[in-house]
SEPA-155532 format. One line per 3 residues: number of its first residue (from 1); their letters; for each residue x, y, z of C-alpha. Coordinates in steps of 0.001 Angstrom, whole numbers, always signed. Layout:
// SEPA-155532
NUM> A> X,Y,Z; ... .
This chain:
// SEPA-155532
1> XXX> +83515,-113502,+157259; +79966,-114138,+156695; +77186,-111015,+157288 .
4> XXX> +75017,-112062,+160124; +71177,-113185,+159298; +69157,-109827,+160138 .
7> XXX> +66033,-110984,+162298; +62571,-112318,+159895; +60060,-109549,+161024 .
10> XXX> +56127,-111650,+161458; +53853,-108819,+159400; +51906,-108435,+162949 .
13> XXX> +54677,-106868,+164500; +55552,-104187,+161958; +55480,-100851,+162643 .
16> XXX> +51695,-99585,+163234; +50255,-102625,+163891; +48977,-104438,+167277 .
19> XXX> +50621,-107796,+168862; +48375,-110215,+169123; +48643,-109954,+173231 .
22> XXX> +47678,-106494,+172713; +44130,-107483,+170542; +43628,-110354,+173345 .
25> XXX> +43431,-107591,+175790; +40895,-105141,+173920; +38688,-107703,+172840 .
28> XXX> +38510,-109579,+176661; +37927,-105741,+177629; +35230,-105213,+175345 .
31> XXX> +33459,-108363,+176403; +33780,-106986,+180168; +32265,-103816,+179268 .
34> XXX> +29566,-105268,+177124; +28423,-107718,+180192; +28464,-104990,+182553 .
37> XXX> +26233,-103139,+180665; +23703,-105877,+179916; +23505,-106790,+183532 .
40> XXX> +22531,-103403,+184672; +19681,-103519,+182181; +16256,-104725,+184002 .
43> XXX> +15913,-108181,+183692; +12219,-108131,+181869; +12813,-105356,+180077 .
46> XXX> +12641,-106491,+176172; +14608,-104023,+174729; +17638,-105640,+176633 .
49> XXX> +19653,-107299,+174101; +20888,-110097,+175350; +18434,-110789,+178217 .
52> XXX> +15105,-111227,+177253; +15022,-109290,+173737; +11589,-111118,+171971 .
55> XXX> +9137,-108123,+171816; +6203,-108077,+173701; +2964,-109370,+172783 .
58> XXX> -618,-107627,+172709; -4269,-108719,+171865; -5780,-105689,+170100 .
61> XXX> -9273,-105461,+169413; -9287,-105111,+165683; -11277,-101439,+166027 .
64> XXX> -8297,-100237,+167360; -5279,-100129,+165234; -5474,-97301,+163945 .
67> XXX> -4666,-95379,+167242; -2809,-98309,+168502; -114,-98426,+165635 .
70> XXX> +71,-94732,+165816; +1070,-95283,+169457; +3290,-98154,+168906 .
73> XXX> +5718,-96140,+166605; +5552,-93472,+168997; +7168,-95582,+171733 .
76> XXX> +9287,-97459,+170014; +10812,-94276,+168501; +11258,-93843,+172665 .
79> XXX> +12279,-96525,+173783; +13277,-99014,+171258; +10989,-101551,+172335 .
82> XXX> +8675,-103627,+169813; +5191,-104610,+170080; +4523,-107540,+168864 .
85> XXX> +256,-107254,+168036; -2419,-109103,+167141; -5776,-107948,+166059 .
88> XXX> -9178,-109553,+165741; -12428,-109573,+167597; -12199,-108911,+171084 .
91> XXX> -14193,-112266,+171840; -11524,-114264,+170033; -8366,-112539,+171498 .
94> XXX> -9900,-113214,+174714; -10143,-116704,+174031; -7051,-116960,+172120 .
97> XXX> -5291,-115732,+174977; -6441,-117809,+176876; -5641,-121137,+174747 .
100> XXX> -2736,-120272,+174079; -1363,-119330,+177548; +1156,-116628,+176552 .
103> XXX> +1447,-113152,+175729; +1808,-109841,+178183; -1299,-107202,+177260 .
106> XXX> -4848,-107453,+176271; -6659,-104201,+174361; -10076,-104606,+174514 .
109> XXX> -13219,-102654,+172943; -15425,-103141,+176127; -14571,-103656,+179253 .
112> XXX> -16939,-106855,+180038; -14148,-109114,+178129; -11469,-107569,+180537 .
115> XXX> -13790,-108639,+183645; -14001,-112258,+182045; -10511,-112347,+181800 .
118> XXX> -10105,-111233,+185669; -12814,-114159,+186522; -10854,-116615,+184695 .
121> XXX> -7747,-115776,+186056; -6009,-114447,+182976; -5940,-110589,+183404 .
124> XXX> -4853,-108545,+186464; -5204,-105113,+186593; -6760,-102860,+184046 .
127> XXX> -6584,-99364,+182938; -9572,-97679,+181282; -8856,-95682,+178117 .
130> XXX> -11435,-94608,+176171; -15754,-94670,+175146; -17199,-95156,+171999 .
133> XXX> -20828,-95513,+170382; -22633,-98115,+168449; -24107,-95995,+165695 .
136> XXX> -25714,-96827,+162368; -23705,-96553,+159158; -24050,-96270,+155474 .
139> XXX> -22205,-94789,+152234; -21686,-91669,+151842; -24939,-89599,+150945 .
142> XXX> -27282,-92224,+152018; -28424,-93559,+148878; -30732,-96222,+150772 .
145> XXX> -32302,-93099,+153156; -31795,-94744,+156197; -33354,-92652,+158870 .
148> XXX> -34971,-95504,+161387; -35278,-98922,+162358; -38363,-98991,+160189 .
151> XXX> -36130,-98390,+157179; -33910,-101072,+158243; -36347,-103647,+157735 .
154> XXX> -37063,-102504,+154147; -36876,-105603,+151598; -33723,-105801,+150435 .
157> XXX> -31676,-103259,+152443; -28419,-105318,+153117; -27334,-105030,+157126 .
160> XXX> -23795,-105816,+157622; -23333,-107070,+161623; -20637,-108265,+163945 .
163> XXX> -20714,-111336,+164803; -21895,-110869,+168214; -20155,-113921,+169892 .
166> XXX> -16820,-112417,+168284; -16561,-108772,+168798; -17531,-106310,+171070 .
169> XXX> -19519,-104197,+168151; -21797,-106935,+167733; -22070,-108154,+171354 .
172> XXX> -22917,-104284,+172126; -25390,-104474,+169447; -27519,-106909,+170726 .
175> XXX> -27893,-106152,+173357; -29210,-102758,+172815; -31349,-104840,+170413 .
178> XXX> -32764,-106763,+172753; -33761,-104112,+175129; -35336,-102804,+172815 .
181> XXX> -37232,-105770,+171231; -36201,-105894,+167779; -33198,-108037,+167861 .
184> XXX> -34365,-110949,+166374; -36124,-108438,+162925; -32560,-107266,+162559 .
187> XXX> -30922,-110329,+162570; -33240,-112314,+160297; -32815,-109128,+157945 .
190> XXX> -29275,-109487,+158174; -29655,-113384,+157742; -31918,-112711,+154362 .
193> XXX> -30550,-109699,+152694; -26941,-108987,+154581; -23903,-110490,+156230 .
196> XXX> -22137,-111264,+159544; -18650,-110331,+159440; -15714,-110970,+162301 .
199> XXX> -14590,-107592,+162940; -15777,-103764,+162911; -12881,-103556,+160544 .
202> XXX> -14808,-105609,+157885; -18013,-104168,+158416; -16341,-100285,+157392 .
205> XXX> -14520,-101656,+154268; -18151,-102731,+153232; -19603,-99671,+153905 .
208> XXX> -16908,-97433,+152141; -17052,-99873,+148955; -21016,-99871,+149309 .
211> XXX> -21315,-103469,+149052; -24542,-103025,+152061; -26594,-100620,+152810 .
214> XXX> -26251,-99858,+156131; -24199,-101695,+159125; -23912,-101027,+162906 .
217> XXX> -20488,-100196,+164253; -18824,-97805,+166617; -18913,-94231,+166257 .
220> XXX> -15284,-93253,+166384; -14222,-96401,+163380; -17042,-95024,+161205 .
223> XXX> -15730,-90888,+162083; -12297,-92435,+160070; -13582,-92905,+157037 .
226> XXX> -14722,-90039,+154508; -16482,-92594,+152389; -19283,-93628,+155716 .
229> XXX> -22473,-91354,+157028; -23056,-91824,+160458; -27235,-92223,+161731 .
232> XXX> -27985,-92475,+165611; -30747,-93897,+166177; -32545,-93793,+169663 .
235> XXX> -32727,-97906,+170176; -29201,-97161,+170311; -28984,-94664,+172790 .
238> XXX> -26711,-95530,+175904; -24810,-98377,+173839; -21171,-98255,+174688 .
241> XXX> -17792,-99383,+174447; -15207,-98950,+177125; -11691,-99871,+176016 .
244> XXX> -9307,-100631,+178219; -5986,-102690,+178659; -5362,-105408,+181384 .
247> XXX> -1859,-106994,+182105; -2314,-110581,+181650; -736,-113124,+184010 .
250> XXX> +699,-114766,+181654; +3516,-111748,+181340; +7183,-112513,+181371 .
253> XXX> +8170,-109240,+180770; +5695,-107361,+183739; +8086,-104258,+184250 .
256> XXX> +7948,-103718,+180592; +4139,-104884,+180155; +3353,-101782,+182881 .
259> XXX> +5278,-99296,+181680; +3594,-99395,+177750; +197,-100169,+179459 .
262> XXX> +113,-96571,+181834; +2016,-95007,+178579; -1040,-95983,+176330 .
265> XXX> -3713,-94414,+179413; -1359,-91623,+180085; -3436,-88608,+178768 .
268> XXX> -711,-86733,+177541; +490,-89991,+175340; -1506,-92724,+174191 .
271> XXX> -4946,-90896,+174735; -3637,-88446,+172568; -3841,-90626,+169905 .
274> XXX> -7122,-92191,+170705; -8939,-88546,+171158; -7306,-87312,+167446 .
277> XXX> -9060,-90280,+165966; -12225,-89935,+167419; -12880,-91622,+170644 .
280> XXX> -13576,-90048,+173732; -10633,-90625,+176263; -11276,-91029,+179795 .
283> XXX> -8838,-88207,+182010; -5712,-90252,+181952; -2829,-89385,+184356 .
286> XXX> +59,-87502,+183385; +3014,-89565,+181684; +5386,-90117,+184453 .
289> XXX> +8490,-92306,+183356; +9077,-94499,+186664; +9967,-97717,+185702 .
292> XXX> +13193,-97512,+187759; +11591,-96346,+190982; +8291,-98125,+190587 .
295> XXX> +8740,-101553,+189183; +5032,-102200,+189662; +2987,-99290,+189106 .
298> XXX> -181,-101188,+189095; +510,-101678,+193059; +1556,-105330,+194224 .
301> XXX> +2954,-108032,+192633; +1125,-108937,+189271; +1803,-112520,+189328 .
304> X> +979,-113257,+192868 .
């Protein structure tokens, strides 16, 4: 009498190993799980994978990355969120912005670009941050003895200036300048001997390599580098920058835009960061995490 055929085992149904009906299950269950989850993330939020997850985008004023970037790994160490920045003159972001049509958050180094923004209908609300001061500097131990305007407009000595219709440093400039008449013998010095350059950024690498003699720029970039000597001179007296951020209109990710805007003028966060480098930070409210309960902090709807 023949043996009987014992039954061929399939390899996925030996001992310790799942059916296949059993790895359909888990892996429609996972799916489940993994959709619940991303729908109770907010819908703007950028660190929701899945949803909207393209970082969000800021103008900086170039004077301000140092502080900034020291901020921006702070709250992404937080909150996993990325910052997508760019930096140049605050003149140029503004009109950048406002070319281009996108982005969520402008930085600015004085508050008059965030009021051209509101008038043009690119910038809502705005939080004020911090002050600085348009000073007068030059390489370490003064080798040109700058001590006035008068010594300025020595043959030779090379001025490096903002461009004023680019940055807020050289806008600021001016017009202390021009109230106090000499605007036009400091720019035809700068013309002769010296250079315009884009950014306050620029103008400090010059003066730390000593390529000029002396350059106007704000108080709290020249206070970050050993290598610069700071002279205040009274024409400059009373010439400020106010930085501040605005949420632009242009925001697709508002919730998110807020909550990193009142984080950077929260004085126990961002303006931490602005005072250790050297600018003076206005008094900030406390850092109160309320994106869930207040989806607007700003107060109304910011694209209305």
């Amino acid at each position: 009498m023949a043996r009987p055929i014992p039954p061929r085992i399939c390899p996925l149904h030996r001992k310790g190993q799942a059916s296949p009906a059993f790895l359909g299950f888990l892996a429609s269950a996972v799916t489940v799980v993994l959709l619940i989850a991303l729908l109770l993330l907010p819908v703007d939020w950028p660190g929701s994978r899945g949803r909207s997850g393209d970082a969000l985008l800021l103008y900086c004023a170039a004077g301000m990355r140092l502080p900034v970037e020291r901020i921006l790994a702070k709250y992404r160490s937080e909150y996993g969120v990325n910052v997508q920045v760019e930096y140049a003159g605050s003149n140029v972001l503004l009109g950048k912005l406002e070319l281009s049509g996108k982005g969520d958050l402008f930085l600015s180094a004085d508050k008059s670009y965030l009021e051209l923004g509101r008038e043009r209908e690119l910038v809502d609300e705005v939080l004020p941050l911090a002050r600085m001061n348009v000073v007068v500097g030059v390489p370490r131990g003064n080798p040109r003895n700058i001590q006035s305007l008068d010594d300025l407009l020595q043959t030779g000595v090379r001025i490096v200036l903002a461009n004023p219709d680019q940055a807020a440093i050289g806008s600021a400039t001016r017009r202390a300048l021009q109230t106090a008449a000499c605007w036009a013998l400091i720019e035809t010095q700068t013309r002769q001997f010296g250079v315009f350059k884009p950014t306050v950024g620029e103008i400090a690498n010059d003066l730390q390599l000593g390529s000029v003699d002396a350059g106007f720029l704000w108080d709290a970039v020249a206070e970050q580098y050993p290598e610069i000597d700071i002279v205040r001179l009274p024409q400059l007296s009373g010439a400020t920058g106010d930085i501040g951020i605005g949420l632009l209109r242009s925001s697709k990710h508002s919730t998110a835009a807020i909550h990193f805007a009142r984080y950077v003028a929260a004085r126990d966060r961002g303006l931490l960061f602005f005072e250790a480098d050297g600018f003076e930070p206005v008094d900030g409210d406390l850092w109160v995490d309320a994106i869930a309960k207040s989806p607007e902090p700003f107060g109304g709807n910011p694209k209305k």
